[in-house]
N, C-alpha and C positions, 0 to 999 in steps of 0.2 A: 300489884298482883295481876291485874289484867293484863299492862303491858309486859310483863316478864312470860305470864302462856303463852300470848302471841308470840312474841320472840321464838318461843320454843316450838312453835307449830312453823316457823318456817319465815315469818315478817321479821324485816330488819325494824329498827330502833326508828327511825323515820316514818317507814310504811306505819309500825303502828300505831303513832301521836296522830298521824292523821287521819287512822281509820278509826279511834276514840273521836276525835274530835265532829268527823262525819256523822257518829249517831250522837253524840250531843248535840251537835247543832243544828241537824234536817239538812234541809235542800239550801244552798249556801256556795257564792259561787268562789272561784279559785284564790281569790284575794282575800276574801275572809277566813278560810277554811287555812292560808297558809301563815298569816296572822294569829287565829287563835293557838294554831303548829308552834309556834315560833320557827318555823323552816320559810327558805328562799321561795320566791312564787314559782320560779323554774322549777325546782326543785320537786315542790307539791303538785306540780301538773304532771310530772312525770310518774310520779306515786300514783298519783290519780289513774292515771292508763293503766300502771301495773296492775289497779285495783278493780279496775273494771273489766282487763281480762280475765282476771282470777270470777268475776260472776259475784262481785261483792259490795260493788254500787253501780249507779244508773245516774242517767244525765235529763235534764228537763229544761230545753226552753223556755226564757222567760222576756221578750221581747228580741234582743238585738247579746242579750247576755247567757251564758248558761252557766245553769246550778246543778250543783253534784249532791248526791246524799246515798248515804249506804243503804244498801236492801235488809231485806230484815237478819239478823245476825246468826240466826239457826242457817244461814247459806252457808257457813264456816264448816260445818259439819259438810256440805256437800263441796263445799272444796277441797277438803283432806280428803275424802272420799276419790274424788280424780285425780290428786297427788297421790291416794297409793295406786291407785291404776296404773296411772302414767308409772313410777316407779318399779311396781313388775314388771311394766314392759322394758322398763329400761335393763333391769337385772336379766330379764330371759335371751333381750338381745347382747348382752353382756357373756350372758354362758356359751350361745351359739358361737360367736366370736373365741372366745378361751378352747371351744371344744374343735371347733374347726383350726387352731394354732397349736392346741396340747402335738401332735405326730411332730412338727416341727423343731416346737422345744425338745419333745425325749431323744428326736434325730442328734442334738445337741452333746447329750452325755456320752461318756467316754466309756466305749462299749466295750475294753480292752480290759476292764479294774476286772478281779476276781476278787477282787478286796472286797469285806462288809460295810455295806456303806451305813452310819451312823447320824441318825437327825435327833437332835435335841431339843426338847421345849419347855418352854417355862411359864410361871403363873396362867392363872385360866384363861386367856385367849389362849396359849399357848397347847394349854389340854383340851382346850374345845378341836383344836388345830388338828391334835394328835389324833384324836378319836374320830374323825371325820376323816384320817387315812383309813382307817378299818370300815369304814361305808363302803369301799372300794374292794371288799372283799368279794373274790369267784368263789369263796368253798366256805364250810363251815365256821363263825369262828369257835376258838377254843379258849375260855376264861378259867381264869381264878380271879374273883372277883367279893369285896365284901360290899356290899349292894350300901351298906347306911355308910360306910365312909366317903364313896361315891358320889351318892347324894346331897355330903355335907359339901364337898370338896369341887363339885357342879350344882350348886342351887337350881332347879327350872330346866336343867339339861337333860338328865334322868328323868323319868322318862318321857319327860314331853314332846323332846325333840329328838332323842337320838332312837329310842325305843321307834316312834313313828318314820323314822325315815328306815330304818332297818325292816321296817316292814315290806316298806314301799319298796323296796329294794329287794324284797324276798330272801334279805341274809337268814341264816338259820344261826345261832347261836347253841351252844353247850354251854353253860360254867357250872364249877363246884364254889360255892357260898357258904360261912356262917352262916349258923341260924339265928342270925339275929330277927328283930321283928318287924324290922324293915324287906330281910329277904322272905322272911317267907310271906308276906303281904305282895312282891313280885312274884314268888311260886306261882303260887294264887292264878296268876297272868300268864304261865309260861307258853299256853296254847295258842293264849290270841294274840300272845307278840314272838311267835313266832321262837321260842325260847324252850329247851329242853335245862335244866338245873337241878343238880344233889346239894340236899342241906345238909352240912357237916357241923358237929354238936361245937360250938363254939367256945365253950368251957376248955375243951382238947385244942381244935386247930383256929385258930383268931390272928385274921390278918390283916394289916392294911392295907399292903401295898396291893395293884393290878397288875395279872402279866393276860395278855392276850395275842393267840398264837392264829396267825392266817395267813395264806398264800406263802409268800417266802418273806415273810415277819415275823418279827416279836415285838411286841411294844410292852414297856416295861414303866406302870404312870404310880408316881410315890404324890398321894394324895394330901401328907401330911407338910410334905417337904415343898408342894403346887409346883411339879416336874414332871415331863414324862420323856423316855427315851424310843425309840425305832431302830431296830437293828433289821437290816434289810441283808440276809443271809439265808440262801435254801439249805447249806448245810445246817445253821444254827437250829434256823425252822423246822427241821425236818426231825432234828436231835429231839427238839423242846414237843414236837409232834408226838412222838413215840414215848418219851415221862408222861403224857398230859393222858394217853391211853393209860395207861398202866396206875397213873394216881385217879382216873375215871375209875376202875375196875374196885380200885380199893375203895373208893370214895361210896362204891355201892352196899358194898359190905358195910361201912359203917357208916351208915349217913342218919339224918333223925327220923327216929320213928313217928 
């Protein structure tokens, strides 16, 4: 049990026999410590440096010999703490990097197609994928969207993550919804996420699929099927633009009371 969390917070199968063994045994110097290890003494001194940069043991003289022993084991908690540090920093110089080479790569595409260009996605990486194009949105978007299939079909992604970064980003969203009891518990939210929504009686119009209309897209995500498609077309967009007004209008007239 113990050595399996460690492993998962980041210590290999090595580091962590010897860093159990370090608080069983106190202050203990490299030969006993790689002994009760069953690891090479090389081996465990080098564990040992790793472990004492990491801020998770200390060293004590004892004549001509020195003993190692682990600091108290709540430090664990303050070393995932400056592993996520370190980690954002590493993600944020990661983006700058991506954001500073993004002009480069679009200089790459063939600026001659007038063709619709067509990306496909699958299972939820692939929809998380999808929907993190539409973050990228300059204008409104435009949904039909049934809020609780959604939800089943992105566990924790609705709206934790996607709703709060569409914030941050100041998208404005429109969709027409069932009223199921999932969507109108979003209603509820539409002002402070930034979210205008018609409830449509769901008895009448009940749908699964999502189509969401912005800049020159459609993304078109079949929730049931863990798919979603992008069609990158201003004509398409511009078609699906001008239904999405016209099923808005109606949607007012009949939406739930």
């Amino acid at each position: 049990m113990i050595l399996e969390t460690l492993r998962k917070i980041g210590f290999s199968e090595k580091e962590a026999k010897v860093y159990m063994q370090l608080i069983r045994l106190g202050a203990q110097p490299v030969s006993t410590i790689a002994e009760k290890a069953g690891i090479n003494r090389t081996t465990t001194y080098d564990i040992i440096t790793t472990l004492t940069k990491r801020g998770l043991i200390s060293s004590i003289k004892k004549g001509s010999a020195t003993y190692f022993k682990a600091l108290d084991p709540k430090n664990l908690l303050n070393y995932l703490e400056r592993e996520k540090v370190e980690q954002t920093k590493r993600i944020e110089k990661q983006q700058k990097e991506i954001s500073a080479l993004l002009p480069a790569l679009i200089s790459l595409e063939n600026p001659e197609s007038t063709k619709p260009k067509v990306s496909f996605y699958e299972g939820e990486k692939g929809l998380r994928q999808a929907y993190e194009d539409t973050l990228t949105s300059s204008e409104t978007i435009l949904a039909y969207a049934n809020v609780e299939t959604m939800h089943e079909g992105l566990p924790n992604f609705f709206p934790e993550y996607y709703q709060r970064r569409g914030v941050e980003k100041k998208i404005h969203i429109k969709a027409i919804c069932p009223d199921n009891k999932i969507s109108i518990e979003r209603h509820k939210k539409d002002k402070k996420e930034n979210r205008e929504s018609i409830l449509i009686p769901q008895s009448e119009y009940d749908f699964s699929p999502e189509i969401n209309i912005y800049d020159d897209k459609v993304l078109i995500a079949s929730w049931r099927e863990k798919m979603a498609i992008i069609i990158k077309s201003k004509e398409i967009a511009d078609f699906h633009k001008k239904m999405y007004k016209l099923c808005w209008a109606q949607a007012k007239k009949i939406k739930t009371k």
